[in-house]
Every structure is written in structure tokens, then in C-alpha cells.
DRENDREN-374985 format. One record per residue (C-alpha): residue number from 1; residue in one letter; x, y, z. Coordinates in steps of 0.2 Angstrom, whole numbers. Each point is the difference from the previous one (the first is absolute). Example, Ala and Ser with C-alpha at 12.3 -4.5 7.8 and 13.67 -1.06 7.14 Angstrom:
<recs>
n = 1; res = A; u = 62; v = -22; w = 39;
n = 2; res = S; u = 6; v = 17; w = -3;
</recs>
This chain:
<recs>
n = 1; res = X; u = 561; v = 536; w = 725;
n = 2; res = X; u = -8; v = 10; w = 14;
n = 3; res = X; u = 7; v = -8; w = 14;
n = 4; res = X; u = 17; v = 2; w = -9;
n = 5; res = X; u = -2; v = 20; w = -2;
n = 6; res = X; u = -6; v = 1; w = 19;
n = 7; res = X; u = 16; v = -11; w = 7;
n = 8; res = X; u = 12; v = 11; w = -11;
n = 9; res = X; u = -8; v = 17; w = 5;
n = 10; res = X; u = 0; v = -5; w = 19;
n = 11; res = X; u = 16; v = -5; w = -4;
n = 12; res = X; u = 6; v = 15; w = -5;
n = 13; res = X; u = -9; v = 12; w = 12;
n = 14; res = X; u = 11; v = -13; w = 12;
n = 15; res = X; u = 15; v = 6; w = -9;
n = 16; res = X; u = -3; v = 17; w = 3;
n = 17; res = X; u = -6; v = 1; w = 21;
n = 18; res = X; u = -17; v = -3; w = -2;
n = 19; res = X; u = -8; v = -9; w = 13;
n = 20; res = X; u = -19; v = -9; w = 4;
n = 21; res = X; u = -7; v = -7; w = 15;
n = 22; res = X; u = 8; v = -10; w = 10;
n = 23; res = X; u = -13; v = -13; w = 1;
n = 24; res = X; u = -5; v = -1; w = -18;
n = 25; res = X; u = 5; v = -18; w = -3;
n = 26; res = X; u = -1; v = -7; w = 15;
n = 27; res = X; u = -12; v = 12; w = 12;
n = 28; res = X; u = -18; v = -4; w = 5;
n = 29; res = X; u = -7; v = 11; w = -16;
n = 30; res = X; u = 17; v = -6; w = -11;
n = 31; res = X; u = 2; v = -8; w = -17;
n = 32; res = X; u = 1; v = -19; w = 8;
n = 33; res = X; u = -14; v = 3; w = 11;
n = 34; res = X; u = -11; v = 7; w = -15;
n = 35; res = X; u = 2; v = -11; w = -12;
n = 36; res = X; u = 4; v = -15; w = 8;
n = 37; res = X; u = -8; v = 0; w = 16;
n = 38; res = X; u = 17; v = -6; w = 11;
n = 39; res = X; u = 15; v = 14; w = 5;
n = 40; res = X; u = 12; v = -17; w = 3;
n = 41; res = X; u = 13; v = 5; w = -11;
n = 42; res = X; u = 13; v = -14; w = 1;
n = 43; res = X; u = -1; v = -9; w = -17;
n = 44; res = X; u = 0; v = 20; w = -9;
n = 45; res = X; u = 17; v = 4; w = 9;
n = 46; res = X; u = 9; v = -17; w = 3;
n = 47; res = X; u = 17; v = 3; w = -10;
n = 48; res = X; u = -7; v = 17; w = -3;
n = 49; res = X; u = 16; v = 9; w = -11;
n = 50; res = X; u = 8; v = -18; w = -2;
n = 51; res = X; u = -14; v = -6; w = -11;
n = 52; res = X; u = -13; v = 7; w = -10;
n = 53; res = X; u = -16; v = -10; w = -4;
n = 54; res = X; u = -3; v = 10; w = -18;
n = 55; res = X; u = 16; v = -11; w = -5;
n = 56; res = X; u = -10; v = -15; w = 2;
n = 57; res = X; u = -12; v = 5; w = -14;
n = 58; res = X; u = -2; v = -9; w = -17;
n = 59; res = X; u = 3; v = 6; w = -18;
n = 60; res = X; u = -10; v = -4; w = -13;
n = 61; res = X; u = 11; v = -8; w = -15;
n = 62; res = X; u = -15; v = -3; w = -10;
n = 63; res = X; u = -14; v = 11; w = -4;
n = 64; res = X; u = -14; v = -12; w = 5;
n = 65; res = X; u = -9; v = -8; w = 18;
n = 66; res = X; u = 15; v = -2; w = 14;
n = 67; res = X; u = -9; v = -18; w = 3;
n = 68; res = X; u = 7; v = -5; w = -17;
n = 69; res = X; u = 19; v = 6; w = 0;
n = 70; res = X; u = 4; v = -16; w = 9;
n = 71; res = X; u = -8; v = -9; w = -14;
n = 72; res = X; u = 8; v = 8; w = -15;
n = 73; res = X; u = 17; v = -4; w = 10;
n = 74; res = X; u = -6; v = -19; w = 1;
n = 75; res = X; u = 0; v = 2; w = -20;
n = 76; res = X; u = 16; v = 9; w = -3;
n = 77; res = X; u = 6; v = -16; w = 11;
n = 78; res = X; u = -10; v = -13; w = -11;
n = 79; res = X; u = 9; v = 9; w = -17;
n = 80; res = X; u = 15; v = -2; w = 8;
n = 81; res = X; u = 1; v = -17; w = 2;
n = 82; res = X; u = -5; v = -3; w = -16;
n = 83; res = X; u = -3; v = 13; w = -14;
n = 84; res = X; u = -15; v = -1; w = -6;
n = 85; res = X; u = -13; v = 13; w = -13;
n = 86; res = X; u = -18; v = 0; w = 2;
n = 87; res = X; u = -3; v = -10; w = -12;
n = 88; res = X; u = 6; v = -14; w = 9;
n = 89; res = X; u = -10; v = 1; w = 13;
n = 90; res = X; u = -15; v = -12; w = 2;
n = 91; res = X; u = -8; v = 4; w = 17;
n = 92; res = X; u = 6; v = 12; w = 15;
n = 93; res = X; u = -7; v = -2; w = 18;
n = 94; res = X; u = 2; v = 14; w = 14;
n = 95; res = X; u = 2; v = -6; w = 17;
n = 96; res = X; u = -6; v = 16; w = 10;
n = 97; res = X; u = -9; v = 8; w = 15;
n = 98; res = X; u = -18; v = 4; w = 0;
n = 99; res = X; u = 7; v = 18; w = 0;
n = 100; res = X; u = 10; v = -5; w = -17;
n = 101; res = X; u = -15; v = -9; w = -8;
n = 102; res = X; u = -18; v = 8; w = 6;
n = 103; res = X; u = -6; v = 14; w = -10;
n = 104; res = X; u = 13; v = 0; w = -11;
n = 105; res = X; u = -4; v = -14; w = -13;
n = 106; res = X; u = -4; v = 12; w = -15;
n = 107; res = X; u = 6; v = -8; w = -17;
n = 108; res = X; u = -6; v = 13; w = -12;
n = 109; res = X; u = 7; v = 15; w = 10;
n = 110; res = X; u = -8; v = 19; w = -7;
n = 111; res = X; u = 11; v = 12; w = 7;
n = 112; res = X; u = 15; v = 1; w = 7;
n = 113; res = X; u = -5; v = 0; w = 19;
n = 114; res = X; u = -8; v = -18; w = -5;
n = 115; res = X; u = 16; v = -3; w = -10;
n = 116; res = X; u = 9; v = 1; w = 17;
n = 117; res = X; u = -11; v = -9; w = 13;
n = 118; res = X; u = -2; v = -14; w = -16;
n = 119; res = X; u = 9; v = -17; w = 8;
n = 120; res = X; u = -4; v = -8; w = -16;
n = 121; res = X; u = 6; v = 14; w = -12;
n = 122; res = X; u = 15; v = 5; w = 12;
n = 123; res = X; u = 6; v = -19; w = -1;
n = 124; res = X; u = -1; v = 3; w = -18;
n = 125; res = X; u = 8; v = 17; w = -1;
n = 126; res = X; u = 16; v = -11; w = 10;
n = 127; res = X; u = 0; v = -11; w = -14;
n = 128; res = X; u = -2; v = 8; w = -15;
n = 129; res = X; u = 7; v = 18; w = 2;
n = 130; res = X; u = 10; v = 8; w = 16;
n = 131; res = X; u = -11; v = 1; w = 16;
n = 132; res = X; u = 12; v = 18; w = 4;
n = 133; res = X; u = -7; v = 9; w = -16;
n = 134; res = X; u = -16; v = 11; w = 5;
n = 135; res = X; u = -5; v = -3; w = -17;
n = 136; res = X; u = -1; v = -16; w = 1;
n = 137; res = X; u = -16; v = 4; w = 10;
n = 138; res = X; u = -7; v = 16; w = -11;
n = 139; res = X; u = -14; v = -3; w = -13;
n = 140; res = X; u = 8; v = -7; w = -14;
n = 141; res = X; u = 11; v = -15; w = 9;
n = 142; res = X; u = -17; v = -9; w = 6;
n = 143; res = X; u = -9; v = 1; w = -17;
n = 144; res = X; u = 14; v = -10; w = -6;
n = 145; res = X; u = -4; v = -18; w = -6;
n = 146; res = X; u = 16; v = -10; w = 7;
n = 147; res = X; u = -2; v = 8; w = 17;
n = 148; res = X; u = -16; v = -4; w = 2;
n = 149; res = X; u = 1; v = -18; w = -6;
n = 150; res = X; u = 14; v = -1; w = 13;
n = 151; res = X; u = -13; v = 7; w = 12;
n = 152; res = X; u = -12; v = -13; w = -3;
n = 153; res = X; u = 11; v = -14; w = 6;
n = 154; res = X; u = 1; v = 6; w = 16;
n = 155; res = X; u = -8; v = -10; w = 15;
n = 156; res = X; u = -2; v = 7; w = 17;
n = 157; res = X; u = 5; v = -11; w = 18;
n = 158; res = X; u = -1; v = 6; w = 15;
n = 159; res = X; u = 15; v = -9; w = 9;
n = 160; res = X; u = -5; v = 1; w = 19;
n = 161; res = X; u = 21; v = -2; w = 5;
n = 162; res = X; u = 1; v = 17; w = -9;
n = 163; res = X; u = -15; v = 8; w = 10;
n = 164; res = X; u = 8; v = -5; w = 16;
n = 165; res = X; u = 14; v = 12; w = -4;
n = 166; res = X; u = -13; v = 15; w = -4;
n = 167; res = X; u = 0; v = 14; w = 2;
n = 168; res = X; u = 18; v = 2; w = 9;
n = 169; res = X; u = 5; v = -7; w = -19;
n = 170; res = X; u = -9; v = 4; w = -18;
n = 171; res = X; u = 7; v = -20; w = -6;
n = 172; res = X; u = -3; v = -9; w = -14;
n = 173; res = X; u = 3; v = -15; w = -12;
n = 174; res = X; u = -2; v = -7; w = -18;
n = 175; res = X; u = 0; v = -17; w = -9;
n = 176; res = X; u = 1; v = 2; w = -19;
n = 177; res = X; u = -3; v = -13; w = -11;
n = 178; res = X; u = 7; v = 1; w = -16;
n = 179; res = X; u = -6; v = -10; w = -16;
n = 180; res = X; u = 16; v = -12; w = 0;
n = 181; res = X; u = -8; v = -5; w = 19;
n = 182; res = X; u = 13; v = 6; w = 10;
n = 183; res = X; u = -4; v = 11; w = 15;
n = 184; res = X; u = 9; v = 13; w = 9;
n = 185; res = X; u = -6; v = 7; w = 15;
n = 186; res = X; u = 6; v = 13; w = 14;
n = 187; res = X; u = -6; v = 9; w = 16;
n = 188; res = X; u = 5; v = 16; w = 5;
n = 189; res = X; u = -3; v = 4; w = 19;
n = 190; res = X; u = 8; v = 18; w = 0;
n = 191; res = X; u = 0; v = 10; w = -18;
n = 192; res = X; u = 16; v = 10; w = -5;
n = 193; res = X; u = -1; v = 20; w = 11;
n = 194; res = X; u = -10; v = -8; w = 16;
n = 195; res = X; u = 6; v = 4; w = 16;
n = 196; res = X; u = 6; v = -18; w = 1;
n = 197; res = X; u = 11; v = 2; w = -19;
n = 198; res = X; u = 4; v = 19; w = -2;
n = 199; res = X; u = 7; v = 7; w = -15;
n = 200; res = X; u = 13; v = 14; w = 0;
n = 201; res = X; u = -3; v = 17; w = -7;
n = 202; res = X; u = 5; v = -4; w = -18;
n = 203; res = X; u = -12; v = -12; w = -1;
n = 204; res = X; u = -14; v = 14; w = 4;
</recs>
């Protein structure tokens, strides 16, 4: 929030004639120099007024890792091909980055934070309950039985036609199995609010 409150005061000093140094972006001791080491500006102002990059940013629609939004899409895609509880699921595999699938294999999440970053219990949460819901992340969603029988049929591959796209794109797949043997699968490359498929301001 910080840099937020900075922009908007600078902002509004602007507004009201007040000026800095001439050089304090692009100077010898400017901002660029500074931080960044280099004072080539190009890439900052190209369309500069005509396009502004914070536009390109993502929003979260599910209160959980961005590497699994496209994932919970990949399911919402499965259920509508083919309706489906789970109950009737027999077997679920993730198709994923490393990114998606390292260090975040906790089946028996114990807070909220490890509710989040869980691929298994996430996949679950998609399942059983609505991945948009913080609650379907807070303490007494992942004590509950069903979810975490969900959870348990979750089987991890990394999918090295996914990692080629990473990280310009968080993409993911599924294949679920259900207990009749039919399969439904789907890849998501770009998950709904990227840069690549943004959503509108009613839908923030």
C-alpha cells in the first residue's frame, strides 16, 4: 500500500505546482539509475499516456496461490461438460508447472495460509465447495471429511508443454476420472483477469 500513498501524494502535490528535480527519474543519481542500474527509459515511456502498464495486472478471483486459478477454471470446464458431484469422482490428476506442484503438495492443510498454497486441498475446495468463498479456505472447511477425501485423490504431473509457457502464463490442466470411467479433461493457458483475458469492473 505504500507505494500506492506515495504515487497519490506525489500526485497531488503535482496537482497543486509542486515541482522535484529534474533528474529524479532519469538523472545520474535518479530513481532508474538507483534502483535499477540503467537511465534507458524507452520501455517506461513507450505509449506513455496511451497505455498504462498497471492495467495489465491480474486479479485474484479465488482467494488461494495465483498458480492454481488456471486450474480451478480447468475444473469449472470439466463440470460443464458433464455435471458431476464429488462423489462421483474416482481419481483427479493436475497437469502443472513445477511452480504449481513443488512445495505446495500439503494434503492435511493446518491453517489457512497452507489452505491456500494446498494443490491437493484447493483441487478439492473446486470440487466440493465454491473456490471464490474465503471460507472455503478458513479452519473449519479443511477439517471437513468430504473435502479431504476429495483431496486425497489428487495426483500431481508436471506437464513440461505447460512449463514451456511459464512464467509469461500461470497454465494449467486436469483429467478427472469418474467411477463410471469416463474422463474429462481441460487445459487452461491464460485464467479468467490475466492480462491476456481481462475482466471489466463489474466483475472486480
Amino acid at each position: 500500500g505504500l507505494p500506492a500513498e506515495r504515487g497519490l501524494l506525489a500526485a497531488l502535490l503535482a496537482a497543486e505546482g509542486f515541482t522535484g528535480p529534474v533528474g529524479a527519474v532519469e538523472g545520474r543519481y535518479g530513481f532508474a539509475a538507483v534502483f535499477t542500474g540503467r537511465t534507458d527509459l524507452e520501455r517506461a515511456t513507450r505509449n506513455l499516456g496511451k497505455a498504462l502498464e498497471i492495467e495489465r495486472i491480474t486479479v485474484k478471483l479465488y482467494p488461494c496461490c495465483k498458480q492454481f486459478h488456471a486450474l480451478i477454471e480447468a475444473i469449472e470446464q470439466c463440470r460443464a461438460q458433464r455435471p458431476f458431484t464429488a462423489d462421483d469422482v474416482a481419481a483427479i490428476e493436475t497437469l502443472g508447472t513445477h511452480a504449481m506442484i513443488d512445495t505446495h503438495m500439503e494434503y492435511r492443510p493446518r491453517s489457512t495460509m497452507a489452505a491456500q498454497y494446498s494443490l491437493p486441498y484447493t483441487t478439492a475446495v473446486a470440487i466440493v465447495l465454491d473456490p471464490r468463498d474465503s471460507a472455503s479456505f478458513d479452519t473449519p472447511a479443511f477439517h471437513r471429511e468430504d473435502l479431504l477425501r476429495v483431496a486425497d485423490r489428487v495426483t500431481p504431473r508436471f506437464d513440461e508443454a505447460l512449463e514451456a509457457h511459464f512464467p509469461s502464463k500461470y497454465a494449467a490442466g486436469v483429467r478427472i476420472r469418474l467411477k463410471d470411467g469416463e474422463v474429462l479433461a481441460a487445459t487452461v493457458l491464460d485464467a479468467r483477469s490475466s492480462p491476456e483475458r481481462p475482466i471489466n469492473r463489474d466483475d472486480v
